[in-house]
Legacy VTK file of the C-alpha trace (Angstrom):
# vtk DataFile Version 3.0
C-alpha trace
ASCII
DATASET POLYDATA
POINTS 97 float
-40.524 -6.026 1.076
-41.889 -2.449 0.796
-42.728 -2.647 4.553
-38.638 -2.881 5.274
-37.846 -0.345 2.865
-40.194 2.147 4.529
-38.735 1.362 7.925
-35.268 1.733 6.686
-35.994 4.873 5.156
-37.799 6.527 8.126
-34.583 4.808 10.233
-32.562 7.124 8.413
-34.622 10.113 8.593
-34.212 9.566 12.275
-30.623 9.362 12.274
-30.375 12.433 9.798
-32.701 14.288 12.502
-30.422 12.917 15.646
-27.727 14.569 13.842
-28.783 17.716 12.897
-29.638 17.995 16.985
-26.180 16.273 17.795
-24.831 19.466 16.016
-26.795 22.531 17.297
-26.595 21.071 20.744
-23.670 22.408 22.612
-22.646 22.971 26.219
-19.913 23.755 28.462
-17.523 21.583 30.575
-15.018 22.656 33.038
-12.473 21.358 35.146
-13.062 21.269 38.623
-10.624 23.586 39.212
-11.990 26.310 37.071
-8.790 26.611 34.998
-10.028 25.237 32.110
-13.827 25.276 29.947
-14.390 24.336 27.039
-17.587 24.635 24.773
-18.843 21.666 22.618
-21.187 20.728 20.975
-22.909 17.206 21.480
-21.377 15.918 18.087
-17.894 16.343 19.848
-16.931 19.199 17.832
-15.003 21.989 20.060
-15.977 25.390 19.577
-13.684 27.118 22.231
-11.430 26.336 24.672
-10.863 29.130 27.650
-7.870 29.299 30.148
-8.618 31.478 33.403
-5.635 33.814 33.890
-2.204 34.280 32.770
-0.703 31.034 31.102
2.397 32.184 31.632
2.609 32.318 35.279
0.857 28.869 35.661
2.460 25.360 36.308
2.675 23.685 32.787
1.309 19.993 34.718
-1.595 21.648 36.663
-2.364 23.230 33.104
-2.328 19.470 31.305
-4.354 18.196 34.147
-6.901 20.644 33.517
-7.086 20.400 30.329
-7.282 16.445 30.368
-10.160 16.397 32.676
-12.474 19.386 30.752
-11.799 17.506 27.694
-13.080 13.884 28.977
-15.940 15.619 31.061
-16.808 17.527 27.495
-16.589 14.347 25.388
-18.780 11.851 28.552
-21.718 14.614 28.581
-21.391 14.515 24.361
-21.809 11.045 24.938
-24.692 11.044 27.632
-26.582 14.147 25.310
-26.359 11.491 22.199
-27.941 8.865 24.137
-30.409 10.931 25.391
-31.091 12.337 21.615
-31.422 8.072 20.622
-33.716 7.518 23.267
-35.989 10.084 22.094
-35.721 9.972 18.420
-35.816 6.143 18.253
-37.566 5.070 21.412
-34.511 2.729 21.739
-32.365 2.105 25.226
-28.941 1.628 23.401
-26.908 0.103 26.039
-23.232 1.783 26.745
-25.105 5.104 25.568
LINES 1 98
97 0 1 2 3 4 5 6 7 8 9 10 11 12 13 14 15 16 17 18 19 20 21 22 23 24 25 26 27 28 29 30 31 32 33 34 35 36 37 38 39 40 41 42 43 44 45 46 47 48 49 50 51 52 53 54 55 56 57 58 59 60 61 62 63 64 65 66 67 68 69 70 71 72 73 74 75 76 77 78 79 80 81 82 83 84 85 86 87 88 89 90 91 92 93 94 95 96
């Protein structure tokens, strides 16, 4: 019995540790055309969001479409950086990860 509670307490001192690095780990994703970055970190938590140029003079759809595709690049490399963080802290392949 003691053997499972140490291995469910050092499980969770792995996940604490996963998240601390989940949160200081941040990166930038952009759309393809340019128009868009935004800066996240790996616990999906935006920390800015930057247009290139003048909002005003730009077509409100191309705008959306940039701004759809940064944000599901920024969220599938938050994704991919939290797998990657699993794999290392817990020597476990998670599948879907």
């Amino acid at each position: 019995m003691f053997d499972k509670m140490k291995a469910l307490m050092d499980m969770q001192k792995k996940a604490q540790e996963m998240k601390r690095q989940l949160e200081s780990t941040y990166f930038d994703a952009a759309s393809s055309d340019g128009l868009v970055k935004i800066n996240m970190s790996a616990a999906q938590e935006v920390a800015s969001v930057s247009i290139a140029g003048d909002i005003h003079s730009m077509d409100k759809a191309a705008l959306e479409r940039s701004m759809r595709e940064a944000c599901l690049k920024a969220i599938k490399r938050s994704q991919q950086i939290a797998a990657e963080k699993a794999r290392e802290i817990t020597g476990l392949n998670l599948p879907g990860l």
